[in-house]
Each structure stands twice: as structure tokens, then as C-alpha cells.
PDB file of N, H, CA, C and O in Angstrom:
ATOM      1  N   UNK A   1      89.654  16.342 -35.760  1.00  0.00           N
ATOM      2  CA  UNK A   1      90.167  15.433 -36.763  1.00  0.00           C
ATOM      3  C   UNK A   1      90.431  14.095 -36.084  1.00  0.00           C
ATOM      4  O   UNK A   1      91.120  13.974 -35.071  1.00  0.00           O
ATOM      5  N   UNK A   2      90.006  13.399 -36.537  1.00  0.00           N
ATOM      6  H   UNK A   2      89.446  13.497 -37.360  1.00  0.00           H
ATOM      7  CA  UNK A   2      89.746  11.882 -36.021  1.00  0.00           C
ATOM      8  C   UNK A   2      91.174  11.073 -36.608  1.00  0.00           C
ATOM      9  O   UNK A   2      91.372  11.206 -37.815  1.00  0.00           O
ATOM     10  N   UNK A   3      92.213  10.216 -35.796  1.00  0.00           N
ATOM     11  H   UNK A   3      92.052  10.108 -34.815  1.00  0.00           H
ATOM     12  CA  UNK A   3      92.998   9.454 -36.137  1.00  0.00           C
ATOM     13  C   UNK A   3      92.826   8.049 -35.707  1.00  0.00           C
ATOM     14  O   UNK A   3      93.057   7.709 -34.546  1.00  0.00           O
ATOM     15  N   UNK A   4      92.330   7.029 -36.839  1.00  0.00           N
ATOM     16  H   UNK A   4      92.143   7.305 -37.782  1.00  0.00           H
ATOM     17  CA  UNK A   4      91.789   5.901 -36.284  1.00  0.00           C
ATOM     18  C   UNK A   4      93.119   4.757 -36.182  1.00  0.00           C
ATOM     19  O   UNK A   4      93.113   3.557 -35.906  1.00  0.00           O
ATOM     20  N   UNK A   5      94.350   5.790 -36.567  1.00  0.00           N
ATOM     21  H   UNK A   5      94.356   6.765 -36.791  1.00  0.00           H
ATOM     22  CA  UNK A   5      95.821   4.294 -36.456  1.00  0.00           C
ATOM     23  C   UNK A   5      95.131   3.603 -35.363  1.00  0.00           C
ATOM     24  O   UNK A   5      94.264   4.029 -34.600  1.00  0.00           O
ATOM     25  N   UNK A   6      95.938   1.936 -35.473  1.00  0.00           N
ATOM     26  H   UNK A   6      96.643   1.590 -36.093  1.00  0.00           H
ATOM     27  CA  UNK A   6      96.053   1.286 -34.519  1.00  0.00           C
ATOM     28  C   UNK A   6      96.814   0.992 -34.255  1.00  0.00           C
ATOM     29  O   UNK A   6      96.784   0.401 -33.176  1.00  0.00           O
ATOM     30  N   UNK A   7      98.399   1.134 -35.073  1.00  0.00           N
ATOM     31  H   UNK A   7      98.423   1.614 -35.950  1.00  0.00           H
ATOM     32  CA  UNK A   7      99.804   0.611 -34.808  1.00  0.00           C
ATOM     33  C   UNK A   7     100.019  -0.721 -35.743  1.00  0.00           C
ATOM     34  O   UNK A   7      99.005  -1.385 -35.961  1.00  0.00           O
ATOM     35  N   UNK A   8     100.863  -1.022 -36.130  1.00  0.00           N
ATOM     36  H   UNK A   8     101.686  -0.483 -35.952  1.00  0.00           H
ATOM     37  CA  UNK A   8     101.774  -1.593 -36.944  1.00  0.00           C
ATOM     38  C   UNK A   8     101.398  -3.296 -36.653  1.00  0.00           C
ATOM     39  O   UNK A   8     101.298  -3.724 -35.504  1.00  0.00           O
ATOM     40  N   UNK A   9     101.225  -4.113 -37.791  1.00  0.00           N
ATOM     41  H   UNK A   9     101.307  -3.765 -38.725  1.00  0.00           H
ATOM     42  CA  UNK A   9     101.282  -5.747 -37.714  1.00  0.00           C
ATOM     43  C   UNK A   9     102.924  -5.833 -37.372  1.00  0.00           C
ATOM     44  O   UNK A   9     103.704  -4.938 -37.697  1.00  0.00           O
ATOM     45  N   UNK A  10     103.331  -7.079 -36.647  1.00  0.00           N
ATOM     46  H   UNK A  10     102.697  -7.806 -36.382  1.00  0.00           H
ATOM     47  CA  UNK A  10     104.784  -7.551 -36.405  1.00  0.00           C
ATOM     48  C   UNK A  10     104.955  -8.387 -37.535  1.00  0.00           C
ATOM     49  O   UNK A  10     103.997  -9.072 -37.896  1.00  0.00           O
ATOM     50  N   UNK A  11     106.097  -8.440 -38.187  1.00  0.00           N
ATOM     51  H   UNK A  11     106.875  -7.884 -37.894  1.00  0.00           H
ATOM     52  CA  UNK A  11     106.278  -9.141 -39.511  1.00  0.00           C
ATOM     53  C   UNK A  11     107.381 -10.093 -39.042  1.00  0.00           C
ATOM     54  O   UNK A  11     107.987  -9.654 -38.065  1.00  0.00           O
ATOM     55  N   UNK A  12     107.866 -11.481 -39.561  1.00  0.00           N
ATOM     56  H   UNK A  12     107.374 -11.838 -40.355  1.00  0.00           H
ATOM     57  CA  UNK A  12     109.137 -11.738 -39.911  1.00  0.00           C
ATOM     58  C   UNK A  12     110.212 -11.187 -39.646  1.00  0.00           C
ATOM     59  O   UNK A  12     110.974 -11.471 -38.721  1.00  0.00           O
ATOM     60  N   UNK A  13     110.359 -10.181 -40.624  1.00  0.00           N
ATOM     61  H   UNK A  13     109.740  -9.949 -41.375  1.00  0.00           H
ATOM     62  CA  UNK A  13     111.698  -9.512 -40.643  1.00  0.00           C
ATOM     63  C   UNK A  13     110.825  -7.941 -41.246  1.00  0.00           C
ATOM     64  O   UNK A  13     110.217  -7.691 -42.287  1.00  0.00           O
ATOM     65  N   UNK A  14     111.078  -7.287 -40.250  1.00  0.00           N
ATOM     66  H   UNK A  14     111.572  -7.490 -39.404  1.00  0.00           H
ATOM     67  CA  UNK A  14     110.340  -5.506 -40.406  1.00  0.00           C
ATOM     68  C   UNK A  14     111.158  -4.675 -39.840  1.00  0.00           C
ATOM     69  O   UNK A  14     112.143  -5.009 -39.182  1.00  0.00           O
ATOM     70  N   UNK A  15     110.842  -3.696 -40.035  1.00  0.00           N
ATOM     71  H   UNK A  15     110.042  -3.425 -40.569  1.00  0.00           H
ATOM     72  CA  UNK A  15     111.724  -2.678 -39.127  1.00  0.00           C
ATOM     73  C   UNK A  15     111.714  -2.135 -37.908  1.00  0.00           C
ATOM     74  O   UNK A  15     110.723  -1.672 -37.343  1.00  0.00           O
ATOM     75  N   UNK A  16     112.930  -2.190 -37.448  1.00  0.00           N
ATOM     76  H   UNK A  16     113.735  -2.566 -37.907  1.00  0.00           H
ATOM     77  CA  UNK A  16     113.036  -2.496 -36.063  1.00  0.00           C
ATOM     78  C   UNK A  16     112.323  -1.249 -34.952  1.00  0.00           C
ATOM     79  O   UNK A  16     112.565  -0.049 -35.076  1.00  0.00           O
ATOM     80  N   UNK A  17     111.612  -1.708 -34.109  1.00  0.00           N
ATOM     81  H   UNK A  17     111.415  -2.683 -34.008  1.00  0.00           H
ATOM     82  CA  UNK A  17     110.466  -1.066 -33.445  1.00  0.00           C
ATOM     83  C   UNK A  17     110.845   0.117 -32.993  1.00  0.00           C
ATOM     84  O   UNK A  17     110.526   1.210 -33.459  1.00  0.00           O
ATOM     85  N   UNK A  18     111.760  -0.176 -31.771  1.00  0.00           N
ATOM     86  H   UNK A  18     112.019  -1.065 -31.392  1.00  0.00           H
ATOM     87  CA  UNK A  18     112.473   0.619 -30.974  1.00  0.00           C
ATOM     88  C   UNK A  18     112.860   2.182 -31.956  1.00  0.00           C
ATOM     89  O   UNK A  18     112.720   3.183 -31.254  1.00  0.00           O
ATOM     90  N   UNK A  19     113.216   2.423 -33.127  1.00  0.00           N
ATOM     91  H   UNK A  19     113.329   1.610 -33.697  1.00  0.00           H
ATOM     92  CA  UNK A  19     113.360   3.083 -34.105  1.00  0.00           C
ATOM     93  C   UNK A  19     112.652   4.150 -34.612  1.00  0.00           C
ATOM     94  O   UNK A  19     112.781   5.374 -34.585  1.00  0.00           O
ATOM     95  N   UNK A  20     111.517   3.011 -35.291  1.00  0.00           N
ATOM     96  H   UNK A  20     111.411   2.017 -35.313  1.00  0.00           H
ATOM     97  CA  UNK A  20     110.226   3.409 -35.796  1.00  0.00           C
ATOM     98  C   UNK A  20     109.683   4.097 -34.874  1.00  0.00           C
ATOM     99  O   UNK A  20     108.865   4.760 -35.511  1.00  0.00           O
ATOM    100  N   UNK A  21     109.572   4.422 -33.688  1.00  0.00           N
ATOM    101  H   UNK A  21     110.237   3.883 -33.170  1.00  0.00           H
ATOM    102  CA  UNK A  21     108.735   4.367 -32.742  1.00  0.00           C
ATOM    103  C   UNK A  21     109.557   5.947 -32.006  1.00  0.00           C
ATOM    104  O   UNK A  21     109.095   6.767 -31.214  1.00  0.00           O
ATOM    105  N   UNK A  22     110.591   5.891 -32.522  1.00  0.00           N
ATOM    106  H   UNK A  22     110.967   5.224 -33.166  1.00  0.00           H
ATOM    107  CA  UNK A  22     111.313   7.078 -31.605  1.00  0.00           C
ATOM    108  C   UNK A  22     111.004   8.134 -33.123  1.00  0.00           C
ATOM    109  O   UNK A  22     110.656   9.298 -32.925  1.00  0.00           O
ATOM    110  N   UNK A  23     111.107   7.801 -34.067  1.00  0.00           N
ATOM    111  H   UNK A  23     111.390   6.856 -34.227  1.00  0.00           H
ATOM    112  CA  UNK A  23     111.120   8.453 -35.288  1.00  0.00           C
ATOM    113  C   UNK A  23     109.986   9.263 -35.272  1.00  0.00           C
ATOM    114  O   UNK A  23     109.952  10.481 -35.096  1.00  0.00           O
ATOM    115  N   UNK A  24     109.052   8.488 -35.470  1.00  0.00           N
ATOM    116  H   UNK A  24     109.080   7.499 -35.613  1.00  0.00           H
ATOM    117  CA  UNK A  24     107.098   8.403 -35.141  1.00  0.00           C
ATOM    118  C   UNK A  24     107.112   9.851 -33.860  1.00  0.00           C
ATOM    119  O   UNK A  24     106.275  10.750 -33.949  1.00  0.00           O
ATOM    120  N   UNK A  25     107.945   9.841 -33.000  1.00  0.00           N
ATOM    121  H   UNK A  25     108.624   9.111 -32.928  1.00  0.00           H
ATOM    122  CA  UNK A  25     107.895  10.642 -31.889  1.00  0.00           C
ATOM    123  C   UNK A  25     108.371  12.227 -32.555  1.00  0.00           C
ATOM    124  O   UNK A  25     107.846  13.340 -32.591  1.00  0.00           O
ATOM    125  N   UNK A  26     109.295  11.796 -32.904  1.00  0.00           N
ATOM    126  H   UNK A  26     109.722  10.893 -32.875  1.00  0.00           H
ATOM    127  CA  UNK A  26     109.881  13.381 -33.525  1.00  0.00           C
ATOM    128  C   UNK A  26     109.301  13.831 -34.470  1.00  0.00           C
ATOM    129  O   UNK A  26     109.522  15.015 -34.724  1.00  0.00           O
ATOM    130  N   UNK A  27     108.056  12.840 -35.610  1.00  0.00           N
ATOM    131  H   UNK A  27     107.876  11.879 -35.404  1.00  0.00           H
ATOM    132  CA  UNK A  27     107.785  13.346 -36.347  1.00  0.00           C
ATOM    133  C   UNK A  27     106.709  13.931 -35.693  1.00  0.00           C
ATOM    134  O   UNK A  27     106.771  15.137 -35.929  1.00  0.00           O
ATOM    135  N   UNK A  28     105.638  13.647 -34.903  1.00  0.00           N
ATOM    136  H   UNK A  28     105.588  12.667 -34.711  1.00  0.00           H
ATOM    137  CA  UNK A  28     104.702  14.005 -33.822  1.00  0.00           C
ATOM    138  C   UNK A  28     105.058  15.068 -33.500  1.00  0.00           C
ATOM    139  O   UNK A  28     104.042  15.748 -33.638  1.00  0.00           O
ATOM    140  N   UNK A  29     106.159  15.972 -33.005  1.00  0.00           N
ATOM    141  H   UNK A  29     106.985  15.419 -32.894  1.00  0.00           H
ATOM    142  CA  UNK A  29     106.491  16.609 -32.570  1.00  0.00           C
ATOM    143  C   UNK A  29     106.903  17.896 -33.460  1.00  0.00           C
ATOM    144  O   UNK A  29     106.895  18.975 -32.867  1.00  0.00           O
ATOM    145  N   UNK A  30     107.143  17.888 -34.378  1.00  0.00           N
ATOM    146  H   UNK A  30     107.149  17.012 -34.860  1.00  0.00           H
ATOM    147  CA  UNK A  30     107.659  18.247 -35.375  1.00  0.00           C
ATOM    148  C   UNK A  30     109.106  18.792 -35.389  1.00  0.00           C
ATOM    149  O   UNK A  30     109.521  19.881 -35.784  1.00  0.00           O
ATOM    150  N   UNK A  31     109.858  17.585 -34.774  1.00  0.00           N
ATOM    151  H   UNK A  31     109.521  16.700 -34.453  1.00  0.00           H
ATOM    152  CA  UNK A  31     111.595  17.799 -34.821  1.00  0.00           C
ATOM    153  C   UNK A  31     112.501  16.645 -35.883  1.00  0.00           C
ATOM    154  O   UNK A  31     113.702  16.416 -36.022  1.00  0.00           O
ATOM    155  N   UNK A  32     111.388  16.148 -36.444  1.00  0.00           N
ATOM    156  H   UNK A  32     110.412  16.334 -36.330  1.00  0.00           H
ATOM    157  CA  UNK A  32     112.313  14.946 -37.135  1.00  0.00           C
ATOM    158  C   UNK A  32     113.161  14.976 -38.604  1.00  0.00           C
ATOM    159  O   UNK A  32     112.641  15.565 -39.552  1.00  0.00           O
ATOM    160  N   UNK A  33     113.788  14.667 -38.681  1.00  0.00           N
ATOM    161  H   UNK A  33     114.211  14.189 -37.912  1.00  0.00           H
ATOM    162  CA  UNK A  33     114.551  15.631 -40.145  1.00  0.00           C
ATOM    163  C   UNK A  33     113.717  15.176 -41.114  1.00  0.00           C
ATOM    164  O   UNK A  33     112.806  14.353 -41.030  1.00  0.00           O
ATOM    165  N   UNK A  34     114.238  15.976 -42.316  1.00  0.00           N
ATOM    166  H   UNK A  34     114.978  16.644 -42.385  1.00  0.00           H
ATOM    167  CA  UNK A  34     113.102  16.036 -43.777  1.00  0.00           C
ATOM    168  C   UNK A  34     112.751  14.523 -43.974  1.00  0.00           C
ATOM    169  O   UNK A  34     111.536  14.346 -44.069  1.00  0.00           O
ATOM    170  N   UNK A  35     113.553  13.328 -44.064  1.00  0.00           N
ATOM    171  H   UNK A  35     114.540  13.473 -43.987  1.00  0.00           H
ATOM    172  CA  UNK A  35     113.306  12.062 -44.419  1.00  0.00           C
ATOM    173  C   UNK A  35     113.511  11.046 -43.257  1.00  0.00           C
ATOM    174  O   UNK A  35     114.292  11.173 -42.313  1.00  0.00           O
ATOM    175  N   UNK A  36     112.560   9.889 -43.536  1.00  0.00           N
ATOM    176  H   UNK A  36     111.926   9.785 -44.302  1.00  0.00           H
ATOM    177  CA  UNK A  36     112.739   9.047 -42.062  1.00  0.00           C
ATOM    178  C   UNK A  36     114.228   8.571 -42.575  1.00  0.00           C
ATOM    179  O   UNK A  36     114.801   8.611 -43.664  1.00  0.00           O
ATOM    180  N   UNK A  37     114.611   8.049 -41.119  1.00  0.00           N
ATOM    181  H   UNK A  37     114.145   8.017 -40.235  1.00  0.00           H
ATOM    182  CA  UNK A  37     115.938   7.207 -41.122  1.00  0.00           C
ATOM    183  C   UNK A  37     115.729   6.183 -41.779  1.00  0.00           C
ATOM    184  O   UNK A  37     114.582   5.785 -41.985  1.00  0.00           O
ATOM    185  N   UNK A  38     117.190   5.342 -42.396  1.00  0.00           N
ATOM    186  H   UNK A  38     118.121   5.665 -42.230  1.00  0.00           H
ATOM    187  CA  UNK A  38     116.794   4.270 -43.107  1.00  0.00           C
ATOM    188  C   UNK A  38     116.775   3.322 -41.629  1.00  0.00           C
ATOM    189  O   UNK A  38     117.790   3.243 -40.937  1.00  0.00           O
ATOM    190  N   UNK A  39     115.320   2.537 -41.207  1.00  0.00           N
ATOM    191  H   UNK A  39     114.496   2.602 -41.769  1.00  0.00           H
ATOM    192  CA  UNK A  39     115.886   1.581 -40.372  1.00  0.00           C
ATOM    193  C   UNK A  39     116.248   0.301 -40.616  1.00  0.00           C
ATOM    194  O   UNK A  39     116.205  -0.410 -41.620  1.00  0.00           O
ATOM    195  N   UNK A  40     116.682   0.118 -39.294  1.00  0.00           N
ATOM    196  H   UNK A  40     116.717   0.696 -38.479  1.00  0.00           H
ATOM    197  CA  UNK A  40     117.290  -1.331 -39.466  1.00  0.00           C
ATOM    198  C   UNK A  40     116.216  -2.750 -39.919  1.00  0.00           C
ATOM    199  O   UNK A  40     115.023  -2.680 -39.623  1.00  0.00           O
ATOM    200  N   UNK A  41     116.553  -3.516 -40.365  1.00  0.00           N
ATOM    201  H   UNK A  41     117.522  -3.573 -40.606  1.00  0.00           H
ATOM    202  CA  UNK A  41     115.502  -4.767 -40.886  1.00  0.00           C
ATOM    203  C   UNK A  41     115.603  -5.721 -39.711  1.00  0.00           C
ATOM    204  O   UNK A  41     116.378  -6.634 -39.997  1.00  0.00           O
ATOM    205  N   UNK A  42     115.071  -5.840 -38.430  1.00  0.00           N
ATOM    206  H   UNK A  42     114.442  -5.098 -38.198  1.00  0.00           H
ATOM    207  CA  UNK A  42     115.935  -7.301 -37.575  1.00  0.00           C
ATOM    208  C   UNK A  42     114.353  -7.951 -37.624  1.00  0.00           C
ATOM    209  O   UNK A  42     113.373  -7.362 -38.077  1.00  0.00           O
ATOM    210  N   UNK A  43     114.369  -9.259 -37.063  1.00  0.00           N
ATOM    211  H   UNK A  43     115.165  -9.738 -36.694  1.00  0.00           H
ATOM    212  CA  UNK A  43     113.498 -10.320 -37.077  1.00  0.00           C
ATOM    213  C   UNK A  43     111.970  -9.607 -36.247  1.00  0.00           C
ATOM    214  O   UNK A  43     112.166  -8.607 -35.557  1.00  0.00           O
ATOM    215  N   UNK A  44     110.720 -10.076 -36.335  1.00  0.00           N
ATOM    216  H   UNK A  44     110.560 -10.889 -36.896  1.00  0.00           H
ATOM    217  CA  UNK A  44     109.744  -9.673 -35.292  1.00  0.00           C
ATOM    218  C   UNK A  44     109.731  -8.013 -35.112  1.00  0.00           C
ATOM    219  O   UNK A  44     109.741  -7.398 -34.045  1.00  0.00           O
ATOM    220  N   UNK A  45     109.707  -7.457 -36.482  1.00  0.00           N
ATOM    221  H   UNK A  45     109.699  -7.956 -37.349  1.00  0.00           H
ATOM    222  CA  UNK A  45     109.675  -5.742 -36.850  1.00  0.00           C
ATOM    223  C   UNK A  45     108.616  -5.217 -37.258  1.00  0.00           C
ATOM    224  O   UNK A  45     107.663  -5.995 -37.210  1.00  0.00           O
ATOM    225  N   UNK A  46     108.438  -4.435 -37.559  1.00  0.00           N
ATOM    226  H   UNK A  46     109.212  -3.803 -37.598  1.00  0.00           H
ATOM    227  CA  UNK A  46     106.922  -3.661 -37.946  1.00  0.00           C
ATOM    228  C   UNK A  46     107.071  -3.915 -39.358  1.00  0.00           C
ATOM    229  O   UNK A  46     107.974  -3.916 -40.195  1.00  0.00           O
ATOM    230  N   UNK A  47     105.491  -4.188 -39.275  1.00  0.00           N
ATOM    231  H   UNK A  47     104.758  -4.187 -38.595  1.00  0.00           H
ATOM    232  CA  UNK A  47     105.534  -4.310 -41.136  1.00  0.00           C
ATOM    233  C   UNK A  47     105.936  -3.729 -41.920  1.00  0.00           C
ATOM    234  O   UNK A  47     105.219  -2.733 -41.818  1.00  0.00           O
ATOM    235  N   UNK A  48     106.747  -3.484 -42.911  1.00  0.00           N
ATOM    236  H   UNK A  48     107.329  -4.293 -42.994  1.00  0.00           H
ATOM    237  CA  UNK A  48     107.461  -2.672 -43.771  1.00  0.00           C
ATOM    238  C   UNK A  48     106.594  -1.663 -44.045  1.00  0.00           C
ATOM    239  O   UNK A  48     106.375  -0.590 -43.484  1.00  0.00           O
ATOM    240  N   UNK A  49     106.008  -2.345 -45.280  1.00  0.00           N
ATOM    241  H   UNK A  49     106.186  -3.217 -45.736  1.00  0.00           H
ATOM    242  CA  UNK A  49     104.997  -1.414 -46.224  1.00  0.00           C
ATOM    243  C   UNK A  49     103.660  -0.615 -44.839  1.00  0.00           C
ATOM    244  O   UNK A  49     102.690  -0.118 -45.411  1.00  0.00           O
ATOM    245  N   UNK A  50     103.629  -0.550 -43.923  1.00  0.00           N
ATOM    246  H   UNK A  50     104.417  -0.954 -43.458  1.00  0.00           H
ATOM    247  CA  UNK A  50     102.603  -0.526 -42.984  1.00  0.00           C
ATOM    248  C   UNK A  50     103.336   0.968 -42.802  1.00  0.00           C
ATOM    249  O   UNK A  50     102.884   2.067 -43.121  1.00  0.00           O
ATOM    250  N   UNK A  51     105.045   0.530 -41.979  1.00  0.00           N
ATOM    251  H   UNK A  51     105.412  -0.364 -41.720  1.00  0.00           H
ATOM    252  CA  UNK A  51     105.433   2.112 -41.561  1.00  0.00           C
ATOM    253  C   UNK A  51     105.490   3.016 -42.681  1.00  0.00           C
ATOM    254  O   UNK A  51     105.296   4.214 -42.474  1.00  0.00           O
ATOM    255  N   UNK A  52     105.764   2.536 -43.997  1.00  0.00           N
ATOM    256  H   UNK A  52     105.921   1.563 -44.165  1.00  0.00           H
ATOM    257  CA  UNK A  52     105.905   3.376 -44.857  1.00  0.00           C
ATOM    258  C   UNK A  52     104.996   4.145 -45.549  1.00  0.00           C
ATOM    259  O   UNK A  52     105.248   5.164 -46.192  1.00  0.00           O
ATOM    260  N   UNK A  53     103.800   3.549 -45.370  1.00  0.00           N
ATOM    261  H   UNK A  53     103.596   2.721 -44.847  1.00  0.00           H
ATOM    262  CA  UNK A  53     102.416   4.205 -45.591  1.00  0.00           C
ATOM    263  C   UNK A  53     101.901   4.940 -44.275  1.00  0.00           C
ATOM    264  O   UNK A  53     100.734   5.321 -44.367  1.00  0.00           O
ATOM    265  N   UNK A  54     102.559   5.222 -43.029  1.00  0.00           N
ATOM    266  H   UNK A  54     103.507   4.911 -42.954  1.00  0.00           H
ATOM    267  CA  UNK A  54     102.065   5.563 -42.008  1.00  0.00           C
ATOM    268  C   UNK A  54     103.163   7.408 -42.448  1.00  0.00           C
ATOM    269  O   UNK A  54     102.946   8.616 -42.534  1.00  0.00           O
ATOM    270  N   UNK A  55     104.027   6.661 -42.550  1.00  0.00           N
ATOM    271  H   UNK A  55     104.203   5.679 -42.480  1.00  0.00           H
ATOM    272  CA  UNK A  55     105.434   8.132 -42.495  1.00  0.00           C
ATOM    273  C   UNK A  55     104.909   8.924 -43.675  1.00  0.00           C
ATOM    274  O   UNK A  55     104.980  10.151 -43.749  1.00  0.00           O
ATOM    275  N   UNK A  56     104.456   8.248 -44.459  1.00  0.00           N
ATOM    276  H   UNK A  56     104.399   7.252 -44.400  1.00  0.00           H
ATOM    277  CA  UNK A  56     104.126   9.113 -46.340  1.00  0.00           C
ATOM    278  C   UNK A  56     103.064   9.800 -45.661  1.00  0.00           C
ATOM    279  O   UNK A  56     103.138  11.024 -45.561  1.00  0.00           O
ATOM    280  N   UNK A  57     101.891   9.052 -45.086  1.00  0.00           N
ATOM    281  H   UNK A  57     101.831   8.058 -45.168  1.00  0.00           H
ATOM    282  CA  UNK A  57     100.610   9.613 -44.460  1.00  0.00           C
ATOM    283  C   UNK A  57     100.812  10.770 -43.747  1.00  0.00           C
ATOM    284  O   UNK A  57     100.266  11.780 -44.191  1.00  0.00           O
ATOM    285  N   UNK A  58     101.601  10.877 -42.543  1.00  0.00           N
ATOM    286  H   UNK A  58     102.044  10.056 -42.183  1.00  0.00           H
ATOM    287  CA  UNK A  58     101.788  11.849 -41.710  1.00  0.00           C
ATOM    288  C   UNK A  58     102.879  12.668 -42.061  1.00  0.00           C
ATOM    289  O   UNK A  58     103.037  13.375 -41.066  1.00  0.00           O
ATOM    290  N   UNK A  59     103.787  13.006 -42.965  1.00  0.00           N
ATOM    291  H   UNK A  59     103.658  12.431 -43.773  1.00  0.00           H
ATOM    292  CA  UNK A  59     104.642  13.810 -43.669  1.00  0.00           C
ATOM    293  C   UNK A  59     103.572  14.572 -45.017  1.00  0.00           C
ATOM    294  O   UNK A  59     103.929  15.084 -46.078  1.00  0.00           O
ATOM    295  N   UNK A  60     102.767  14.461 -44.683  1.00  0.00           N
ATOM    296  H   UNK A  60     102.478  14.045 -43.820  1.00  0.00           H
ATOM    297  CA  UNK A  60     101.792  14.910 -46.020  1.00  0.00           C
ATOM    298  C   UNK A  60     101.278  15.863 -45.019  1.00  0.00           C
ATOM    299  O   UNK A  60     101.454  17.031 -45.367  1.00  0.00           O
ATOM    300  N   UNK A  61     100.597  15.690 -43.687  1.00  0.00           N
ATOM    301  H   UNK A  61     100.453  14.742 -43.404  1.00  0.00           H
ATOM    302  CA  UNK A  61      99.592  16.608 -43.042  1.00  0.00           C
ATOM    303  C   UNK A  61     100.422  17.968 -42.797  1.00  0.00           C
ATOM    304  O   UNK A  61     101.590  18.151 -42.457  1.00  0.00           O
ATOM    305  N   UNK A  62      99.343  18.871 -43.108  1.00  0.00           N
ATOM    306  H   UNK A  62      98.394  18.722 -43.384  1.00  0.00           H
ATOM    307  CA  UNK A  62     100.078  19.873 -42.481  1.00  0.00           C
ATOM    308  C   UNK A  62     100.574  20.241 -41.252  1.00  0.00           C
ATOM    309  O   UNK A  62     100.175  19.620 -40.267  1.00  0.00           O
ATOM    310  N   UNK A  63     101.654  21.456 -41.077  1.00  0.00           N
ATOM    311  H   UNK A  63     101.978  21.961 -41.877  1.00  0.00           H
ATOM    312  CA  UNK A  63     102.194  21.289 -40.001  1.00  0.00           C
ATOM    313  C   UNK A  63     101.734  22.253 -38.536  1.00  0.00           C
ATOM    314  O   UNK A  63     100.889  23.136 -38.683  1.00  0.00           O
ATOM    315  N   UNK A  64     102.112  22.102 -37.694  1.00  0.00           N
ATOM    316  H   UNK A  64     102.799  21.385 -37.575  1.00  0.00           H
ATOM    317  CA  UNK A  64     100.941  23.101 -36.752  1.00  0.00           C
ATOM    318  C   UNK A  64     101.538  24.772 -37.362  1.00  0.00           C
ATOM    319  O   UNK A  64     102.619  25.144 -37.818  1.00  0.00           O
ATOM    320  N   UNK A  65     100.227  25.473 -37.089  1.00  0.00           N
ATOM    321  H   UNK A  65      99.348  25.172 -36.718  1.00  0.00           H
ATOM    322  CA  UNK A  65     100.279  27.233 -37.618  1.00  0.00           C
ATOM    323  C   UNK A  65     100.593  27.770 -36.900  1.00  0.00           C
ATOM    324  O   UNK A  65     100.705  28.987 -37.043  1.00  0.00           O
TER     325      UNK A  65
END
């Protein structure tokens, strides 16, 4: 199964990386609780709508058997 992500545009004001990025890890892993955290909004963040179509995307796949 082929995953062609490339990672997140930096926006304005997005959500804050450091976050996204630890979240992204646990969900990878499969330890991250049922819903992402709400993150924080600070300046030079990942594109909003980008992580949120990435988390919907990968909370859909199934989980390992």
C-alpha cells in the first residue's frame, strides 16, 4: 500500500507543529485516544484544513490484525 503524504503547507496561523506531529506519532502507532487533541492555533502552523483531512484520512484505515 503506497502512502504518497508529503507533510503539511505552514500557514499564518495553523496548528501548532510540535503537537500535530507527536499526535500523528501515536496515531501511527496505534496508542492515540479516540479523537485528536484540540491543538493549539500559534503563528507559522500546519495548515488547518490539511491536518484535518490527514487525521479523518488515517482514523478511517484499518487497524493492524
Amino acid at each position: 500500500m503506497g502512502d504518497d503524504f508529503r507533510g503539511f503547507d505552514i500557514a499564518r496561523r495553523g496548528y501548532d507543529r510540535a503537537q500535530v506531529d507527536a499526535y500523528l506519532a501515536l496515531l501511527a502507532d496505534g496508542t492515540a485516544p479516540g479523537s485528536p487533541p484540540a491543538f493549539e492555533i500559534v503563528r507559522r502552523g500546519y495548515d488547518r484544513a490539511q491536518v484535518d483531512a490527514r487525521v479523518t484520512e488515517l482514523q478511517a484505515r484499518p487497524g493492524p490484525s
